[in-house]
N, C-alpha and C positions, 0 to 999 in steps of 0.2 A: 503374598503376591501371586496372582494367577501364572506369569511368567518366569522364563529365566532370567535374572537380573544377569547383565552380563557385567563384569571387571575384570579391570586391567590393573598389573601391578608394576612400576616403573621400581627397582631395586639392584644395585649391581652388588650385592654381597647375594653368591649361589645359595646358599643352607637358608637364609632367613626368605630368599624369594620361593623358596620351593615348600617349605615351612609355611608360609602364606596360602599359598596355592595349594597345598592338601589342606589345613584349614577350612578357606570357602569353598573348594571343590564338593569337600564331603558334606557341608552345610545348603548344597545345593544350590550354589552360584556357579556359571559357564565363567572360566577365568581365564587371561592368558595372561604371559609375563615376558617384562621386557628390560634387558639388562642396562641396556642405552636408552635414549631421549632419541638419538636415530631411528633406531629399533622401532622406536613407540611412535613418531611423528609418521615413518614410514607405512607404519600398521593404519593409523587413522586415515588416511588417503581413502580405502574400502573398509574399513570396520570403523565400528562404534562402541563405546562403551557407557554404559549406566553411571560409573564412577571409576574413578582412579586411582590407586593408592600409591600415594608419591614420596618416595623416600628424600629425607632432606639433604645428605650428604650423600654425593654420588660422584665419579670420577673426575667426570666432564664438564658437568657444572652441578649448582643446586638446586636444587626443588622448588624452591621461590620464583627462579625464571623459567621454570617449566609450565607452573603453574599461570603465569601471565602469559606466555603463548597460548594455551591450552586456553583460558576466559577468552582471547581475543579472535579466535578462530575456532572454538567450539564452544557457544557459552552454556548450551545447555549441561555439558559433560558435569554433573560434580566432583569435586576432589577432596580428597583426604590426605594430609601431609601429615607424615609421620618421622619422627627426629629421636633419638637419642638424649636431648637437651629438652628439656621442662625449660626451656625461657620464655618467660610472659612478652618482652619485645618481639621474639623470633615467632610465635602466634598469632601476636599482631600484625606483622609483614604478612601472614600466612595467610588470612583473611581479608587484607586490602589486597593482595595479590588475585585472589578469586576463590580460596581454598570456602567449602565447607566445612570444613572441621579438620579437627587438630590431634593428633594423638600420642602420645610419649612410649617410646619401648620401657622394656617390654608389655608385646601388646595380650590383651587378655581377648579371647578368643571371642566370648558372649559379648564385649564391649564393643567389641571393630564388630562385628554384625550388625546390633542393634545400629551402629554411625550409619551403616553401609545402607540400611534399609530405612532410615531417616532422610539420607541422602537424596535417595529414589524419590521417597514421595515429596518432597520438598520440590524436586524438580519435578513433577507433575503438575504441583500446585502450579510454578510458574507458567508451563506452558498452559492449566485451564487459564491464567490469569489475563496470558497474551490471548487467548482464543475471546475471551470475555470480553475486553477491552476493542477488539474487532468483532465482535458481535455487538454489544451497545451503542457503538460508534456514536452518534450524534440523539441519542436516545432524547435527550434534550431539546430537541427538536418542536418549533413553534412556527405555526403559518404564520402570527406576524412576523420573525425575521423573515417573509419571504415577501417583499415590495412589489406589488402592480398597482398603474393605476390604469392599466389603459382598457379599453373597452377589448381588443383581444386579449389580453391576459385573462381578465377576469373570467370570459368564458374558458381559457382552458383550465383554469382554475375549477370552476364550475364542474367540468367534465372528469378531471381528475378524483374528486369528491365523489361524484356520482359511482366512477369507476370501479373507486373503490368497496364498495361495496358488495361487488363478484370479485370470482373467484379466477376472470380471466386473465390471460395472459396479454401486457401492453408492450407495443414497439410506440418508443417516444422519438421523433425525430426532430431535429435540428441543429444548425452551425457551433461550432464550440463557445463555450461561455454562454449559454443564452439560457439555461438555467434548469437543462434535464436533468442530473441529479436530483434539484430542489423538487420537480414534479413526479418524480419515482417518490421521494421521503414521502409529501404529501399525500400518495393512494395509500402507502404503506400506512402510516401514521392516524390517516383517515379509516381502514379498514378493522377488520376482526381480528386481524394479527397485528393490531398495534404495539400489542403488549409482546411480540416474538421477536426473533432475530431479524434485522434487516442489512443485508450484509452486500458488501457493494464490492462489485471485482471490474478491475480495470484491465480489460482482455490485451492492450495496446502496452501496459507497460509489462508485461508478462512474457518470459521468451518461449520460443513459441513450441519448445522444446516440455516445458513444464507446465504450459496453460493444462493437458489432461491431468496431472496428478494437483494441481492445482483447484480444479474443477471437481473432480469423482475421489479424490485424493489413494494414497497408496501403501499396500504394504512394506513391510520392511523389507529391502533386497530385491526388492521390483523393478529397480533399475541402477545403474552405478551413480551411487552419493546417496541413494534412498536410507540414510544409516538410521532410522525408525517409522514408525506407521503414522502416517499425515493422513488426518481429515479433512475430507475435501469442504467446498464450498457449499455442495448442495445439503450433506452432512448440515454443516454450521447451521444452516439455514433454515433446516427442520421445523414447520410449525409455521416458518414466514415469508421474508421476500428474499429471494435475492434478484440484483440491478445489477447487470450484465452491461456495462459503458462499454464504446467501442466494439458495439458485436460484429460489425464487419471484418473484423479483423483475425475471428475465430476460423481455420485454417479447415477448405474442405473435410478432411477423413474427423477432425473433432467435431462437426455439426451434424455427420451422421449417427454421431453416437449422443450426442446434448440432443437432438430427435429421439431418439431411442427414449431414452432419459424418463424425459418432458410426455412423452405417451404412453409408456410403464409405470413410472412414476417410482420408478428402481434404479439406484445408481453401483456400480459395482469397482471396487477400489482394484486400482492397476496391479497384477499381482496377485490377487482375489478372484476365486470362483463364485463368491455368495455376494449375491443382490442385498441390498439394504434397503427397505423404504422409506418414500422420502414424502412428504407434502410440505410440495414450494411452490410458492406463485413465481413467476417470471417476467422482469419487469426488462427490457432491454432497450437499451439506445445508442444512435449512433449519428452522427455529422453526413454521411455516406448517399447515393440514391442507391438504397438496395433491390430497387426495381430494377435499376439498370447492371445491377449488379448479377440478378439474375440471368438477365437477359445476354451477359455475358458468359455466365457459366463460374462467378467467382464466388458464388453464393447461392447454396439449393434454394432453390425454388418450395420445395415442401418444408423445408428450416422458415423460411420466409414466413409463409400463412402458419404455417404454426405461432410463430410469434405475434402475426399482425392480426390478431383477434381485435385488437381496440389499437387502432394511430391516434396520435397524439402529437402536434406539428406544432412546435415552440418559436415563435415568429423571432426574428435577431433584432435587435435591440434599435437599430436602424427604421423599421417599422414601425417602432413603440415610445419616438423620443420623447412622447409627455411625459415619461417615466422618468428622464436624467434626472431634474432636481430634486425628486422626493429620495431616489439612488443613493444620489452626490449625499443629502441629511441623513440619510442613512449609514453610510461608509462612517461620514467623516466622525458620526455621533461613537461609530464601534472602533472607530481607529485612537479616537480622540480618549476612550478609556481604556485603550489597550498602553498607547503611548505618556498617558497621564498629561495629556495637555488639552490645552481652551481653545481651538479653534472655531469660530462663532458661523462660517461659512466661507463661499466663494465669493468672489466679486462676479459682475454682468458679465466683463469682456470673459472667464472662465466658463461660464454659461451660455455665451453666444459661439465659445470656440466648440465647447464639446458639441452643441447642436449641428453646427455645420461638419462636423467628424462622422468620421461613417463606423467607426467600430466595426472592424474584422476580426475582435476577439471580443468580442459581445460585453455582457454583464460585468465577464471577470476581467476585461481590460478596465472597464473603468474602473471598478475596483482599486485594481493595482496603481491606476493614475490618482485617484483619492488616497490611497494609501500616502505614497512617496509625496502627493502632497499636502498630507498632514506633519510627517515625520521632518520635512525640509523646512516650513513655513515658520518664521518668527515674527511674523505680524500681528496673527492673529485671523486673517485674514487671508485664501489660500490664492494667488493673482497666478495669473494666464503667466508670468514669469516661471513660477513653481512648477509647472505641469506643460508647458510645450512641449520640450526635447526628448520628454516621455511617451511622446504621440509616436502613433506608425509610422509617417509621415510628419513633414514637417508643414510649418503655417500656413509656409508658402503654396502650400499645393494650391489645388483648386478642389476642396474638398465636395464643392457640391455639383463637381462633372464627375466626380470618382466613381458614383453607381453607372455611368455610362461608358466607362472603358469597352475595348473593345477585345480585350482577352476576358477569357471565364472568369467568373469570382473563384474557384479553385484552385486557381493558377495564379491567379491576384493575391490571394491570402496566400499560398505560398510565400511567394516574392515577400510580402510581407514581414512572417514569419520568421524567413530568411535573416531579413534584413536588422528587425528586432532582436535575436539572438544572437547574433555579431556584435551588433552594440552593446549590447548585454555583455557577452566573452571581450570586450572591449574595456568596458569599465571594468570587470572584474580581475581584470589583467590574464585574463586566460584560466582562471579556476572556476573549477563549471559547478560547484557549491553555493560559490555564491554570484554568479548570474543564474542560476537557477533560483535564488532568492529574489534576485532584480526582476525576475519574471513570473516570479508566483507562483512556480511551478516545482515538483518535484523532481529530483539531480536525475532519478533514474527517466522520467517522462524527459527532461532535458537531453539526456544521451537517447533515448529514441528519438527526437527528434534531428539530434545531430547526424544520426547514421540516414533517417528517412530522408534530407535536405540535404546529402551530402555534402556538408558545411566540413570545408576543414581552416584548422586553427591552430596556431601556437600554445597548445592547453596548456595547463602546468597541476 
């Protein structure tokens, strides 16, 4: 190992914990020891450990429940239980519990090493495993799952293609749902780094506290909780894109240093004096007018043209409604083999409702409206019964005076919004897991929302 593996030994008998601790001391592991589960929970607050060595019988409690705290608030930590008792049951526990491995006294000195350094890399493997798995993300990725038919799509389709073929940098603009993600995958997927990472960070659900180590990523001790060395984004990205969603939302003092970044092409881990190089394209989009955003001072102006090398303006789906029905066969065709049923289509009156609806959450409201009404339908057939109550609005409105209100559309989708996730925390009876389900949305993007709408509720 280049490093010091650091452990911890959890043991309340003195002779065998100190016995331990010269051991790996002089085997050249940094170790400490803790006689309590107190001791040890209150060390882990600021410190970290590689692994753990958990004795099974201890004053206070046992090793088994140490170890299932320990999996559910640190899961990277490995552990090693070690017991007195060779029982094949008590192993057993020991390993559904979260243990790596298992040891019987007395312990022999070469054998608890080689566990300990097993241990380690085991947990390395997991976290390249997690870093892989967000790096590949949707690698699977096919322009036909991505439906236009309409004469604007197809050229930004068109342009997205072309795009991708440099090496510049795209601000994609448009309303939420209306399909920037899919046109970032497309340049990515269309270009010379198809074959690289394309790695996609959501700046909005990030607190705003950890977007830089998030971003440039950090050393260990860089900051309080930093308890190992995280690779940032740009890191991951190495070779390909990364899709910056929600770039408005990146906080003055971090767009001065993502400029730095993005014009060195060096990113440098918080904590760290030494630069890393990076070659990453920069695909970024946002819902926002960052013109005016400029022009208020809520967003540099030279962050701005740096990224607006190529705009790319995704029209909202209200502009585009030749599209609902090929959508609507498309959803219900992907919902229909997720949920393992035959639903054959919509009826007309389904099709005359969704046209005169304005969609203030674009693509992915309908979506979630075909979803719920595949899942609900036992006809066969999906009827305007299935799918009203699920609208922003209800029938009655007057959907086709709704583009002419006379408050902004900002402040209209708001309200909207608003109104949708109440209902939502309504049916779900106040658990934001699953109306964060009812909405399609992830719990943590759901509690952004709740704090941004200052929506309050009877949660549970």
């Amino acid at each position: 190992m280049s490093r010091s593996i650091k452990v911890g030994i959890i043991e309340d008998e003195k002779l065998q914990r100190e016995l331990l601790k010269d051991i790996l001391s002089l085997s050249g592991f940094n170790v400490k020891t803790f006689s309590t589960s107190e001791e040890l929970f209150e060390s882990l607050e600021s410190d970290f450990f590689d692994v753990l060595i958990v004795d099974y019988r201890l004053k206070e409690t046992n090793g088994i429940e140490i170890l299932k705290a320990i999996k559910k608030r640190y899961p990277f930590i490995q552990m090693i239980l070690v017991t007195a008792y060779g029982d094949v049951e008590l192993a057993v526990q020991a390993m559904k519990a979260g243990a790596f491995d298992f040891l019987q006294k007395p312990i022999k000195k070469d054998e608890l090493i080689v566990r300990i350094k097993k241990a380690v890399e085991f947990m390395e493997i997991k976290r390249e495993l997690k870093e892989l798995r967000e790096r590949v993300g949707e690698s699977s990725f096919n322009i036909d799952n991505f439906v236009y038919k309409s004469p604007l799509m197809e050229n930004i389709v068109k342009m997205a293609i072309k795009v991708a073929k440099s090496n510049a940098n795209v601000l994609i603009i448009g309303e939420t749902g209306t399909g920037k993600e899919k046109i970032a995958e497309i340049i990515h997927y269309s270009s010379d780094r198809a074959n690289q990472p394309f790695i996609k960070v959501n700046i909005s659900a990030i607190p705003e506290t950890l977007i830089e180590s998030e971003l440039f990523g950090a050393e260990r001790g860089a900051y309080t909780g930093a308890d190992r060395r995280i690779k940032g984004k740009f890191e991951a990205a190495n070779g390909g894109t990364l899709f910056l969603d929600e770039i408005a939302e990146i906080p003055l003092v971090t767009q001065a240093k993502l400029l730095r970044v993005i014009q060195d092409k060096k990113v440098t881990r918080l904590g760290s004096s030494t630069p890393i190089e990076t070659d990453v394209r920069i695909i970024a989009a946002t819902n926002k007018n960052l013109e005016k955003l400029v022009k208020e001072k809520k967003f540099r102006d030279d962050f701005y043209y740096r990224l607006n090398v190529i705009k790319i303006e995704v029209p909202p789906l209200r502009e585009r409604k030749e599209e609902i029905p090929y959508l609507v066969d498309y959803f219900i065709k992907k919902f229909n083999e997720r949920e393992n049923k035959n639903i054959k289509g919509v009826s007309r009156d389904v099709i005359k409702l969704l046209n005169r609806y304005n969609f203030p959450g674009n693509i992915r409201e309908l979506e979630n409206i075909i979803e719920r009404g595949v899942v609900l339908n036992e006809t066969g057939v999906i009827e305007k019964e299935d799918i009203a109550s699920f609208l922003a609005v209800n029938d009655s409105d007057d959907f086709e005076n709704f583009d002419t209100l006379e408050e902004p559309l900002p402040l209209v989708i708001e309200k909207i919004e608003k109104k949708l996730i109440l209902k939502a925390l309504e049916k779900s009876g106040g658990v934001k897991t699953k109306a964060a389900r009812l909405l399609g949305i992830s719990e943590r993007v759901l509690r952004y929302k709740i704090n941004q709408l200052g929506i309050n509720y009877p949660f549970k």
